[in-house]
PDB file of N, CA, C and O in Angstrom:
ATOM      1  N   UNK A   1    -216.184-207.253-118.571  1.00  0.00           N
ATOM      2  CA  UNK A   1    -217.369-207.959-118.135  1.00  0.00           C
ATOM      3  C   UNK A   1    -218.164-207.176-117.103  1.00  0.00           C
ATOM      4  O   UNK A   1    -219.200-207.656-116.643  1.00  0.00           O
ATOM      5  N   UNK A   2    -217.690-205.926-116.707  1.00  0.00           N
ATOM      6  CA  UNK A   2    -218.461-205.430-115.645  1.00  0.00           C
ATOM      7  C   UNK A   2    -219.782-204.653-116.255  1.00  0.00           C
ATOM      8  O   UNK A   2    -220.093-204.923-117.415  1.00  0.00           O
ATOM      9  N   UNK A   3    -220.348-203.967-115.726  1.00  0.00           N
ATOM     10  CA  UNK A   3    -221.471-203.552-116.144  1.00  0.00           C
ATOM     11  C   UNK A   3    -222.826-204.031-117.074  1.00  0.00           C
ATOM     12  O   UNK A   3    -223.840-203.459-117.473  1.00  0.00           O
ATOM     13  N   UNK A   4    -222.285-205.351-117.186  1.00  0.00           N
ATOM     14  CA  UNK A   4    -223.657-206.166-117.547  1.00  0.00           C
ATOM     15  C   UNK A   4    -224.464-206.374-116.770  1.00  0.00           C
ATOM     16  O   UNK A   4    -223.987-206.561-115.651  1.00  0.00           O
ATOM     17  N   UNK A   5    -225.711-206.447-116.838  1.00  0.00           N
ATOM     18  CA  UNK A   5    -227.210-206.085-116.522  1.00  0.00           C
ATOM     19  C   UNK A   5    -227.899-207.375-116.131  1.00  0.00           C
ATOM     20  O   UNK A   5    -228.691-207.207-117.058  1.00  0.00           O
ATOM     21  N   UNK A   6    -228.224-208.271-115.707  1.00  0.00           N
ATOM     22  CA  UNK A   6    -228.808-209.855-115.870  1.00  0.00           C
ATOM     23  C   UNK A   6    -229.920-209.561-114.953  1.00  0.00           C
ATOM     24  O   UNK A   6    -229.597-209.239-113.809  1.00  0.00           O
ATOM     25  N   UNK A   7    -231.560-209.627-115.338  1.00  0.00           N
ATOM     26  CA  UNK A   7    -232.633-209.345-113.949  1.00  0.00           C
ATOM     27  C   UNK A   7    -232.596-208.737-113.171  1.00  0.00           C
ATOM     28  O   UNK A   7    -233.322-209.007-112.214  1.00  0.00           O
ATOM     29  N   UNK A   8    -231.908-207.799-113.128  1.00  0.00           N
ATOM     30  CA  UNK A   8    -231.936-206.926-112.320  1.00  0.00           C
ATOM     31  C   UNK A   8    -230.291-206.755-111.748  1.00  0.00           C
ATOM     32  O   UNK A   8    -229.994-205.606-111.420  1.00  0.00           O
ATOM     33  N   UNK A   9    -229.471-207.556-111.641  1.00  0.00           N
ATOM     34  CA  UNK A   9    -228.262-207.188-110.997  1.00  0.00           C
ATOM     35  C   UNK A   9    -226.908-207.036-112.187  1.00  0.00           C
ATOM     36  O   UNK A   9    -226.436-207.677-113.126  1.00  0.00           O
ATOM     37  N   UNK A  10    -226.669-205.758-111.452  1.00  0.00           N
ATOM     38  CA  UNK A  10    -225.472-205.257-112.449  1.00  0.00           C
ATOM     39  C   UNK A  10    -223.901-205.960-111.753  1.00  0.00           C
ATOM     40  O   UNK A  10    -223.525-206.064-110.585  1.00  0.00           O
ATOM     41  N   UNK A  11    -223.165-206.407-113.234  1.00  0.00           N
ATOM     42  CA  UNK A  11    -222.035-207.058-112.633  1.00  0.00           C
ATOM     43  C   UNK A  11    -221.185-205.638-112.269  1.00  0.00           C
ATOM     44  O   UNK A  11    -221.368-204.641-112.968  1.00  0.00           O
ATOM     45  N   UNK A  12    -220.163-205.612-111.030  1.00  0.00           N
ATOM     46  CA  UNK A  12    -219.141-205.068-110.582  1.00  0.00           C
ATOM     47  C   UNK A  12    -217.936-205.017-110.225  1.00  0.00           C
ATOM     48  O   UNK A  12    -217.891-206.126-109.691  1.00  0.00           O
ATOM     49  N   UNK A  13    -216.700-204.518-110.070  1.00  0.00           N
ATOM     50  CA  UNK A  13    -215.539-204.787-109.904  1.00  0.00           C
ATOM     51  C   UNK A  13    -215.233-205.314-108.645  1.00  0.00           C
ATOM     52  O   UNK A  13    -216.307-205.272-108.045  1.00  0.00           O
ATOM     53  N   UNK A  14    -214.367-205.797-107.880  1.00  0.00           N
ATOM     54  CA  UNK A  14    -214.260-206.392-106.725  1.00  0.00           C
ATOM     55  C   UNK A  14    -214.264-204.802-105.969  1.00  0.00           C
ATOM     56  O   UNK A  14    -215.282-204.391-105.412  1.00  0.00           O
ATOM     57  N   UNK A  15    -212.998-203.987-106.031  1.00  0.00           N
ATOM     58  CA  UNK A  15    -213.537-202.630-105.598  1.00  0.00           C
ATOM     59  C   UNK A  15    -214.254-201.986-104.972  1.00  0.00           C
ATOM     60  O   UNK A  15    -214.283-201.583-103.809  1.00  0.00           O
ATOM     61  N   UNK A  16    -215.323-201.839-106.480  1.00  0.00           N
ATOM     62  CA  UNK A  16    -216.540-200.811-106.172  1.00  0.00           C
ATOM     63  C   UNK A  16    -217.332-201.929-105.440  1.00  0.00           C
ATOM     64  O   UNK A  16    -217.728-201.565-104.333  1.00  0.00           O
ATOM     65  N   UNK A  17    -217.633-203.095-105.758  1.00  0.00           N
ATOM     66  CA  UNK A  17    -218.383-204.352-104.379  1.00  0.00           C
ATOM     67  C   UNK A  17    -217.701-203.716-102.997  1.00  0.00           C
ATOM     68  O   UNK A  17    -218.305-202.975-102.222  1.00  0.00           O
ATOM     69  N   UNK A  18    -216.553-204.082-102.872  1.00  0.00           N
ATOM     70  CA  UNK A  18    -216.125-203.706-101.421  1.00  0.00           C
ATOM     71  C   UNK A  18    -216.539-202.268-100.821  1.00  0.00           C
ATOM     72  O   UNK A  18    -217.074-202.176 -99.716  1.00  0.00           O
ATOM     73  N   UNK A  19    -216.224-201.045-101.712  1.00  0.00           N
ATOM     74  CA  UNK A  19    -216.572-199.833-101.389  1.00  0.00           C
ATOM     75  C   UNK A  19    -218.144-200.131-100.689  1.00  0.00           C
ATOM     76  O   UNK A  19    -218.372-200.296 -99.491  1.00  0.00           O
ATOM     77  N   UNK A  20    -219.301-200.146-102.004  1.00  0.00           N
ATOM     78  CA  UNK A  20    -220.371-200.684-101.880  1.00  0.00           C
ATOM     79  C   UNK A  20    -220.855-201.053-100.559  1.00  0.00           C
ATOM     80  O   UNK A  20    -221.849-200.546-100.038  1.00  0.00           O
ATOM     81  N   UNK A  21    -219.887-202.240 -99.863  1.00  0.00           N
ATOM     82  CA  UNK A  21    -220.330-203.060 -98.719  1.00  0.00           C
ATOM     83  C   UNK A  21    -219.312-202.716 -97.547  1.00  0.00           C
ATOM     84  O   UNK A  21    -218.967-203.420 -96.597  1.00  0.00           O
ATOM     85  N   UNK A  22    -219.064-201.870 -97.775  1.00  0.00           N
ATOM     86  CA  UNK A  22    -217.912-201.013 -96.658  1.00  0.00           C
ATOM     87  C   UNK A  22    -219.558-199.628 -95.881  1.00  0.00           C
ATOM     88  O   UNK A  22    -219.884-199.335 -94.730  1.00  0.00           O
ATOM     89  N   UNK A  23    -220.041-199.248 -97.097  1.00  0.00           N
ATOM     90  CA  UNK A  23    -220.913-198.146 -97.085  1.00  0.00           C
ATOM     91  C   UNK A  23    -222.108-198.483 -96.283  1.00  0.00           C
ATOM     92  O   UNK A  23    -222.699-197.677 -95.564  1.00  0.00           O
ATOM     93  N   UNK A  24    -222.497-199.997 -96.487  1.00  0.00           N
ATOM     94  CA  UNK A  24    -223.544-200.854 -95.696  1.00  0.00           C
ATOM     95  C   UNK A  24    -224.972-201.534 -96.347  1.00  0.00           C
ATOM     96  O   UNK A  24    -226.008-201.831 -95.752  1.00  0.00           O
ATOM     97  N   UNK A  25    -224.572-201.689 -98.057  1.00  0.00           N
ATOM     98  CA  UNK A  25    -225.473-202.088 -99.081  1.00  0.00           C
ATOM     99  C   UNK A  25    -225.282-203.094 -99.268  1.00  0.00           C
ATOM    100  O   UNK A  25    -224.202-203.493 -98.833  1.00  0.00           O
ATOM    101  N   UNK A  26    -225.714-203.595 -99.630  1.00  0.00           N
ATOM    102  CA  UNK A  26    -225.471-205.656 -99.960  1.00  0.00           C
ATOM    103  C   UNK A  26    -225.033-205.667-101.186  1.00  0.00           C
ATOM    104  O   UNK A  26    -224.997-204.931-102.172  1.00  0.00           O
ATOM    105  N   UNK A  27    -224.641-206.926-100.780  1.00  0.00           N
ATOM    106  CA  UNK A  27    -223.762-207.338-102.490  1.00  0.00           C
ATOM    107  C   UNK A  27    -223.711-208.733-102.376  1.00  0.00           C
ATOM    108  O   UNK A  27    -223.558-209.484-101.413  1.00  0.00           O
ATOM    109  N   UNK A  28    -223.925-208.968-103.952  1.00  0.00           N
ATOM    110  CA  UNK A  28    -224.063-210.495-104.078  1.00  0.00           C
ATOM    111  C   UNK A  28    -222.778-211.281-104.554  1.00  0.00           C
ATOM    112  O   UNK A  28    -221.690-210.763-104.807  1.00  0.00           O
ATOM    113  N   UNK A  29    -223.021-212.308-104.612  1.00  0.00           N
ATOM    114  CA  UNK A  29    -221.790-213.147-104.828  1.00  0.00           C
ATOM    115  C   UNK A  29    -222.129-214.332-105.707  1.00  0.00           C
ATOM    116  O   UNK A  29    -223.298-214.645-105.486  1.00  0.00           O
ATOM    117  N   UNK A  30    -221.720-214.904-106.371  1.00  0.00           N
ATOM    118  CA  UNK A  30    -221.256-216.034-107.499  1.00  0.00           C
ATOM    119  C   UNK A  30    -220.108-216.070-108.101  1.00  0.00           C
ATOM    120  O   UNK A  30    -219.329-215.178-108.438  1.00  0.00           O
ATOM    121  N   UNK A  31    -220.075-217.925-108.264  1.00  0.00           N
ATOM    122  CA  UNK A  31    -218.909-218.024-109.156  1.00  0.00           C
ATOM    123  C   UNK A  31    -219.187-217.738-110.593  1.00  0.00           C
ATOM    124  O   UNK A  31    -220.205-217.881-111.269  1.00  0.00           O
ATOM    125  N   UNK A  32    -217.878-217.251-110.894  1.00  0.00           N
ATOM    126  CA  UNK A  32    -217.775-216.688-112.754  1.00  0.00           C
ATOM    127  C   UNK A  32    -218.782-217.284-113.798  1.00  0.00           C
ATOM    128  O   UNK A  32    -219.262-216.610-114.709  1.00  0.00           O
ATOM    129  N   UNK A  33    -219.042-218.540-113.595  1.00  0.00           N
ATOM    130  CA  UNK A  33    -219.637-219.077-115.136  1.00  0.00           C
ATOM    131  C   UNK A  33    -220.765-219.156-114.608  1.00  0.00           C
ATOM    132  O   UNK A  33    -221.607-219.640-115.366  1.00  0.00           O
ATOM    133  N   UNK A  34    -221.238-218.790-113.304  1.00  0.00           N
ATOM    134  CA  UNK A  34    -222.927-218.955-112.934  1.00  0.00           C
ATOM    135  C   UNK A  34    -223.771-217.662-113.372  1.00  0.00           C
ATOM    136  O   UNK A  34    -223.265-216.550-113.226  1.00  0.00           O
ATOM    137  N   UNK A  35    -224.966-217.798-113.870  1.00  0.00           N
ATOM    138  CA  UNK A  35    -225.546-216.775-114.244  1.00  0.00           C
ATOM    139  C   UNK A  35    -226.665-216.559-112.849  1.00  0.00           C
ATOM    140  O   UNK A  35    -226.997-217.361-111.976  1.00  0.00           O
ATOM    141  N   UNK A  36    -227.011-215.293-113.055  1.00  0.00           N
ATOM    142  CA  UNK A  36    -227.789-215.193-112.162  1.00  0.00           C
ATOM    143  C   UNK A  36    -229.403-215.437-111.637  1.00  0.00           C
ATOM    144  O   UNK A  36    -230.095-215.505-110.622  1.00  0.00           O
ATOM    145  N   UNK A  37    -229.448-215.508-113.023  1.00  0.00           N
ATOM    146  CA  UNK A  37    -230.818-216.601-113.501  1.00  0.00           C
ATOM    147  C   UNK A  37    -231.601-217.640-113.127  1.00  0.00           C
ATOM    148  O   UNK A  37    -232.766-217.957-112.887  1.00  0.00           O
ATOM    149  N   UNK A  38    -229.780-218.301-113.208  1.00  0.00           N
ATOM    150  CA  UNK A  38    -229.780-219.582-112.969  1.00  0.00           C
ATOM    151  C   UNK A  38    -230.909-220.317-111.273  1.00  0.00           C
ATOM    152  O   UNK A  38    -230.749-220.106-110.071  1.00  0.00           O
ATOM    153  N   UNK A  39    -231.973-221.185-112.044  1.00  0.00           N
ATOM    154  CA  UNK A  39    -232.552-221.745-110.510  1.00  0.00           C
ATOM    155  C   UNK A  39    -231.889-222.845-109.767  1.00  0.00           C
ATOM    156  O   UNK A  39    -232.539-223.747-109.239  1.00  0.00           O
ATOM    157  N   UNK A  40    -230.625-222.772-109.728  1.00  0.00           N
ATOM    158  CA  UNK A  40    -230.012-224.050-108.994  1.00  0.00           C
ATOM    159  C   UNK A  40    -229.238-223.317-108.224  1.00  0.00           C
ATOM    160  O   UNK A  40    -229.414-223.580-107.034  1.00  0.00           O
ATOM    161  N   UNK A  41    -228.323-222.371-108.458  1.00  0.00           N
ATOM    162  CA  UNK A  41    -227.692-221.311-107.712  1.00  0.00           C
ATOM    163  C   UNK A  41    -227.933-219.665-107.749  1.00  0.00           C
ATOM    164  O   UNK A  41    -227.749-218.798-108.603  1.00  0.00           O
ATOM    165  N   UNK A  42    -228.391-219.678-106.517  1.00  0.00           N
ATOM    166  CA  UNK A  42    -228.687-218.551-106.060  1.00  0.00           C
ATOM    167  C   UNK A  42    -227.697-217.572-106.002  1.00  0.00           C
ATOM    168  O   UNK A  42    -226.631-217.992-105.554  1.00  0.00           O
ATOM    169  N   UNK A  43    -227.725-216.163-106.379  1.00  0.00           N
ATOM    170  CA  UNK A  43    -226.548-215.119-105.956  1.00  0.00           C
ATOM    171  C   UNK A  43    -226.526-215.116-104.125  1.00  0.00           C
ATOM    172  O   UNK A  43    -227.547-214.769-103.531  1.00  0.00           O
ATOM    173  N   UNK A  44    -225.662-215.404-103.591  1.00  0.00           N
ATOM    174  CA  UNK A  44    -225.646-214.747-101.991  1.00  0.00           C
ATOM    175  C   UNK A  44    -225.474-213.571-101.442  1.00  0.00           C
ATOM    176  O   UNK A  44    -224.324-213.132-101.448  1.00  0.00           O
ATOM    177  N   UNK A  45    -226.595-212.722-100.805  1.00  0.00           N
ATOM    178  CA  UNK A  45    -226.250-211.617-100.472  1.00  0.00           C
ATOM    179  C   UNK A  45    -225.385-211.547 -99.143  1.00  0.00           C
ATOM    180  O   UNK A  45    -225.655-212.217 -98.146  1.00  0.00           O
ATOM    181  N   UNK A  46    -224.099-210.485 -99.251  1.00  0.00           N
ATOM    182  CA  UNK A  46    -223.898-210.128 -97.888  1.00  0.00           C
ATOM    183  C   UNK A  46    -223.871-208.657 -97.550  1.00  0.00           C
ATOM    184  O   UNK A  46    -223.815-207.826 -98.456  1.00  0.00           O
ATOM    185  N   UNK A  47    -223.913-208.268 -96.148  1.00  0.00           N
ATOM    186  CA  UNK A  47    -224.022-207.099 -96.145  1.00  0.00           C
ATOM    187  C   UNK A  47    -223.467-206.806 -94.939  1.00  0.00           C
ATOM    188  O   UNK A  47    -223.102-207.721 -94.200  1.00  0.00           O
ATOM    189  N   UNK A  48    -223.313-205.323 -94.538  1.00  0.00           N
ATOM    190  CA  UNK A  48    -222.366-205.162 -93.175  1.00  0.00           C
ATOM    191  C   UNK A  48    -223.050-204.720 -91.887  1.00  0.00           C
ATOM    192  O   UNK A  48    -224.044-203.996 -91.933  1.00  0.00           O
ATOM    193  N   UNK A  49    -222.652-205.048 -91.008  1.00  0.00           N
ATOM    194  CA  UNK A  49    -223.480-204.859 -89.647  1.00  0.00           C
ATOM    195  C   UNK A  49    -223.512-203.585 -89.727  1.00  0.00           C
ATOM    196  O   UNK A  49    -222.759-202.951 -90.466  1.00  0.00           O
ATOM    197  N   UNK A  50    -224.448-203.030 -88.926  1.00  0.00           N
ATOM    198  CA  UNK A  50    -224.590-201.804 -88.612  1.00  0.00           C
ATOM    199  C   UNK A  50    -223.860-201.455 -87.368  1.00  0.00           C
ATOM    200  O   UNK A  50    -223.550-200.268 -87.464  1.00  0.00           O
ATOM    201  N   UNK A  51    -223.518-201.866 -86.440  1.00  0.00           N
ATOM    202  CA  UNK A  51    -222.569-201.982 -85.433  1.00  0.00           C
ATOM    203  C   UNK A  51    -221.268-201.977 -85.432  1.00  0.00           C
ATOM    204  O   UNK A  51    -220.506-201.595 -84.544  1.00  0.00           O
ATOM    205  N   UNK A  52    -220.973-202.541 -86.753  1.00  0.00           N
ATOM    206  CA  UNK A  52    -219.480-202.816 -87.114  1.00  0.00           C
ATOM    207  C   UNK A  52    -218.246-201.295 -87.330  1.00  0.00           C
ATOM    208  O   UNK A  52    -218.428-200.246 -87.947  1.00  0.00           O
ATOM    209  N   UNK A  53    -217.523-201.578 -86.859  1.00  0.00           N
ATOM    210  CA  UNK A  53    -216.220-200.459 -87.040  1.00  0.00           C
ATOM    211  C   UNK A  53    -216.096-200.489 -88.576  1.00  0.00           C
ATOM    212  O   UNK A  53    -216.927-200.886 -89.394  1.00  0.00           O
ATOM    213  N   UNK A  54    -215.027-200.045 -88.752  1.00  0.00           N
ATOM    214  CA  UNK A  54    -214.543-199.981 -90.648  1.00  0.00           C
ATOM    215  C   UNK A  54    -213.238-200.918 -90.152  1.00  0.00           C
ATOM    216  O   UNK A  54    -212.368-201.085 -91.006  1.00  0.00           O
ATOM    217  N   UNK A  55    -213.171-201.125 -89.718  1.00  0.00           N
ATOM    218  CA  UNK A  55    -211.804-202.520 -89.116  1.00  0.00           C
ATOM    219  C   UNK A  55    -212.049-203.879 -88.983  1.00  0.00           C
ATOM    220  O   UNK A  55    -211.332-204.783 -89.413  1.00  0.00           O
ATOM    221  N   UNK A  56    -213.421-204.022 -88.176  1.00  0.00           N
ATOM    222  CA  UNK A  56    -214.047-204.782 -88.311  1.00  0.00           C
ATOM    223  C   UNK A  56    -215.133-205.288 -89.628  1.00  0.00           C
ATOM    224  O   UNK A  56    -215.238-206.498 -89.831  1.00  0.00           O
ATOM    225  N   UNK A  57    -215.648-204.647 -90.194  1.00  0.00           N
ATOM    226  CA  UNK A  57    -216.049-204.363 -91.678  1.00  0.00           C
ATOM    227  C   UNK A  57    -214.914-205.091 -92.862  1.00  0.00           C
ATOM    228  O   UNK A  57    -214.921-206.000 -93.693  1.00  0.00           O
ATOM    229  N   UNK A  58    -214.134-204.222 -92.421  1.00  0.00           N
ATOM    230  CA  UNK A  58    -212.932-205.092 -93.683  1.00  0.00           C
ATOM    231  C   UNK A  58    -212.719-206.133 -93.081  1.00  0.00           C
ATOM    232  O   UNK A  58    -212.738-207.036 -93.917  1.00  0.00           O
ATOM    233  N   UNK A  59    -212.525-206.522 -92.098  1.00  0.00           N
ATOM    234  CA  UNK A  59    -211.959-208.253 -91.829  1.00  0.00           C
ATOM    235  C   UNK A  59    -213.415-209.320 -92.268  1.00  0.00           C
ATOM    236  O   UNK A  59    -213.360-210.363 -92.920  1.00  0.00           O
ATOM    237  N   UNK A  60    -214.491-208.755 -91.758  1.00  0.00           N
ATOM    238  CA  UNK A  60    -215.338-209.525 -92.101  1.00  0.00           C
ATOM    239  C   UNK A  60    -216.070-209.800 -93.775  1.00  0.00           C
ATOM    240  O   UNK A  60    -216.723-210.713 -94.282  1.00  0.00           O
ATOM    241  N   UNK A  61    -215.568-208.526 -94.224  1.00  0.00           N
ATOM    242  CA  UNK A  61    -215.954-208.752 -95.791  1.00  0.00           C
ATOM    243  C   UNK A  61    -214.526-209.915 -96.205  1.00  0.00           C
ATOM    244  O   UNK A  61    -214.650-210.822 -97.027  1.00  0.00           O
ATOM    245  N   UNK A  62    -213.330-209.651 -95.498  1.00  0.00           N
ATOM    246  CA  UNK A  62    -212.521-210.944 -96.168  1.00  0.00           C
ATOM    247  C   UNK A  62    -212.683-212.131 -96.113  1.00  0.00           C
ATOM    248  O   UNK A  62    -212.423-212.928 -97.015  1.00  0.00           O
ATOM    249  N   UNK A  63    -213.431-212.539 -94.339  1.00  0.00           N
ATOM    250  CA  UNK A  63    -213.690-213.895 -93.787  1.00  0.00           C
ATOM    251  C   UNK A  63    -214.745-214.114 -95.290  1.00  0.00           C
ATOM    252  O   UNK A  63    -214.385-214.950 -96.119  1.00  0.00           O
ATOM    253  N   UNK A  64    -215.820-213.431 -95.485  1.00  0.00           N
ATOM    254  CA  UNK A  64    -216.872-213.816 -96.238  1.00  0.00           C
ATOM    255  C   UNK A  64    -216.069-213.988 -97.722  1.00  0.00           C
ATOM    256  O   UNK A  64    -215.870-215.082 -98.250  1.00  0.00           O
ATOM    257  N   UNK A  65    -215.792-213.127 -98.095  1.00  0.00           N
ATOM    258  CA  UNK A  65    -214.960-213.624 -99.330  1.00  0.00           C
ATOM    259  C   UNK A  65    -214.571-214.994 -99.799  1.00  0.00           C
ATOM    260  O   UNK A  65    -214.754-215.599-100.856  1.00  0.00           O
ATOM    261  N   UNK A  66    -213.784-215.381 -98.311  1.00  0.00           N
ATOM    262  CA  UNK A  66    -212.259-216.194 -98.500  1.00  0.00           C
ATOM    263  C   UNK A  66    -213.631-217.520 -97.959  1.00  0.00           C
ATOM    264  O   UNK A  66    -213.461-218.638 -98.444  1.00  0.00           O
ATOM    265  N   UNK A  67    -214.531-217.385 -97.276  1.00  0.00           N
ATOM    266  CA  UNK A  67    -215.261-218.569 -97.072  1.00  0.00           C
ATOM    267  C   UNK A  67    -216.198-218.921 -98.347  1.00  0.00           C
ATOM    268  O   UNK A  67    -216.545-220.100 -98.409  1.00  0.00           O
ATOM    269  N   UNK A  68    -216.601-218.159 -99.252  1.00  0.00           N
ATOM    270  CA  UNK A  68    -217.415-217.997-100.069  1.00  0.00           C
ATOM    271  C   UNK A  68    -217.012-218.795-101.458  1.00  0.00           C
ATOM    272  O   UNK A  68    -217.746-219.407-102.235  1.00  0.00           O
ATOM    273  N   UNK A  69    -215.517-218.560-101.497  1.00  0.00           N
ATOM    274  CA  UNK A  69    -214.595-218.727-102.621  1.00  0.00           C
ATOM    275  C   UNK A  69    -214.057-220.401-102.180  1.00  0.00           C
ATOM    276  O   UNK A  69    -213.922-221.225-103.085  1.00  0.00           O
ATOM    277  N   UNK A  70    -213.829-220.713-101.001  1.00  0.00           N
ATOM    278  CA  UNK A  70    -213.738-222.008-100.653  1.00  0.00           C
ATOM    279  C   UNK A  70    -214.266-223.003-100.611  1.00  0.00           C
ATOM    280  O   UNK A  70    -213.642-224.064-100.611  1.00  0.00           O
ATOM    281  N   UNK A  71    -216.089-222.892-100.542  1.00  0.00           N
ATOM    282  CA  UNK A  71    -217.190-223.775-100.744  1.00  0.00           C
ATOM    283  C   UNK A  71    -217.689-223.649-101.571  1.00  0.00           C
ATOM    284  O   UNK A  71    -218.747-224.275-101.634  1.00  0.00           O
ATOM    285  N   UNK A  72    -217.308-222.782-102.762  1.00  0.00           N
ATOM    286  CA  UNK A  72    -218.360-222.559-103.781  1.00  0.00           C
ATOM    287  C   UNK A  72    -218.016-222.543-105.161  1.00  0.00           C
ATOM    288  O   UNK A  72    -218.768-222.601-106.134  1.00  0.00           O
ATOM    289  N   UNK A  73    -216.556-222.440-105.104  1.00  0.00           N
ATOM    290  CA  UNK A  73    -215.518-222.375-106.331  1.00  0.00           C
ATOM    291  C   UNK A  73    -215.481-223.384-106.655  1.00  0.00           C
ATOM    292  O   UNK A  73    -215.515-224.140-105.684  1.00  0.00           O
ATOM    293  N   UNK A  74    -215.396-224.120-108.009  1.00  0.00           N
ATOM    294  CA  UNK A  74    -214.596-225.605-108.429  1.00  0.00           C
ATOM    295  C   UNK A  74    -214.516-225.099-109.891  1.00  0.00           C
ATOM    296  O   UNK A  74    -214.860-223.998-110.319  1.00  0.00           O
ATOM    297  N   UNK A  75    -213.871-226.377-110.708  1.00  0.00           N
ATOM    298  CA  UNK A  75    -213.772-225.865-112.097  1.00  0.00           C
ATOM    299  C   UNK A  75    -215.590-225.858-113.053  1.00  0.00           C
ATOM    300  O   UNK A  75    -215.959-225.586-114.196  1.00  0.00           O
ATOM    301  N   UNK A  76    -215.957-226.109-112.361  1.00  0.00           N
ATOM    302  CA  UNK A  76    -217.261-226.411-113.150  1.00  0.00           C
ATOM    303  C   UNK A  76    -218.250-225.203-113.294  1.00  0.00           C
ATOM    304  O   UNK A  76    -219.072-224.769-114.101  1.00  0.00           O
ATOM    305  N   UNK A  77    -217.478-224.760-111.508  1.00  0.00           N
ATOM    306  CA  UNK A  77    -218.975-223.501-111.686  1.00  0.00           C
ATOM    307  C   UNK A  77    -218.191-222.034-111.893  1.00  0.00           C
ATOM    308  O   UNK A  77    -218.750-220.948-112.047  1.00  0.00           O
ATOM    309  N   UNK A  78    -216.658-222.303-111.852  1.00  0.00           N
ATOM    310  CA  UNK A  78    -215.750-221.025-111.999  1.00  0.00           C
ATOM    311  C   UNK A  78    -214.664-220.637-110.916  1.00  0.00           C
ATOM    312  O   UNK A  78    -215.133-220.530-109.783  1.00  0.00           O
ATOM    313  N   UNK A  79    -213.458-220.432-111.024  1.00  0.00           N
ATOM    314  CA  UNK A  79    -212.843-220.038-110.357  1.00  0.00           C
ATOM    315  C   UNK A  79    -212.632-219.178-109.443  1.00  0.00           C
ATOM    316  O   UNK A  79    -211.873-219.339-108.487  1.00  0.00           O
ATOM    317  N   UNK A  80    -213.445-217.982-109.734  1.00  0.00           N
ATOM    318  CA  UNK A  80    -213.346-216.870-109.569  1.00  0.00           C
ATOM    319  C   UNK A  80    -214.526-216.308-108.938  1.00  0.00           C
ATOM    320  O   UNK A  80    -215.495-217.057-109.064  1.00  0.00           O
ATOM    321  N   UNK A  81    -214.832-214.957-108.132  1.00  0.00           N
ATOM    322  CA  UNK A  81    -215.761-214.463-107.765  1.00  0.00           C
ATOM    323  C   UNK A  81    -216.530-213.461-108.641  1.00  0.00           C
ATOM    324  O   UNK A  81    -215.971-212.504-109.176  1.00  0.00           O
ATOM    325  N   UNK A  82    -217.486-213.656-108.727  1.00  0.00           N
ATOM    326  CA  UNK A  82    -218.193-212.660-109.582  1.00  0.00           C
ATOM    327  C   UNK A  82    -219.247-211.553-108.503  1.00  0.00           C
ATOM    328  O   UNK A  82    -220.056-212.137-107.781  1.00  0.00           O
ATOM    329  N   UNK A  83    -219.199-210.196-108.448  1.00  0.00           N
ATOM    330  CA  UNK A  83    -219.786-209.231-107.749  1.00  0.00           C
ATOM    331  C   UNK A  83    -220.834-209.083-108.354  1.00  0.00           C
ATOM    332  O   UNK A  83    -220.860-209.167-109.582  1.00  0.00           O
ATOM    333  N   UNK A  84    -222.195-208.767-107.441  1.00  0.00           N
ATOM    334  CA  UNK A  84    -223.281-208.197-108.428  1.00  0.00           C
ATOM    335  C   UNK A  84    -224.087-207.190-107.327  1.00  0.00           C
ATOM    336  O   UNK A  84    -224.258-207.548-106.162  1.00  0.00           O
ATOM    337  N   UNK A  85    -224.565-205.872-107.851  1.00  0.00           N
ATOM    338  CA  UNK A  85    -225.204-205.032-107.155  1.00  0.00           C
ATOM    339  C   UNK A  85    -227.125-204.933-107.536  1.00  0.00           C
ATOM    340  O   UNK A  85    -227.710-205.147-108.598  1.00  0.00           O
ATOM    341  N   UNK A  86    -227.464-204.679-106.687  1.00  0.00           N
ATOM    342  CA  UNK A  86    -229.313-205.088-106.965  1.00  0.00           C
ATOM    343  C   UNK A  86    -229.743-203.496-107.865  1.00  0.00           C
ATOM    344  O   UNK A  86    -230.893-203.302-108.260  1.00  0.00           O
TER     345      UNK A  86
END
């Protein structure tokens, strides 16, 4: 499923997202069965401080993860996180 194309954002591996947002580029977020299209849910961008250590960087890409996946996941809209790059 990676490398599909939808308006502009290409899907990505969790990985290359993290690499990606380790580097200081944004990356979006949705659950699995949401398209990006879609006008009811928006992709969320996050991105990394410019201030931030690479220690601090990884903890905060997990907080965002693990908060992202907790309010936004159910069976309806997908289990899972889906990565997307602009």
């Amino acid at each position: 499923m990676t490398g599909i194309s939808i308006n502009g954002y290409t899907r990505v591996q969790m990985r290359t997202a993290k690499k990606t947002y380790l580097r200081g580029a944004e990356v979006f977020l949705l659950p699995c069965k949401v398209n990006p299209c879609n006008p009811w849910i928006a992709p969320v961008g996050i991105k990394k401080e410019t201030e931030a250590t690479e220690e601090e960087a990884k903890k905060t890409w997990e907080q965002s993860i693990n908060a992202y996946a907790y309010y936004n996941l159910c069976s309806e809209t997908g289990k899972y996180i889906s990565f997307y790059l602009k």
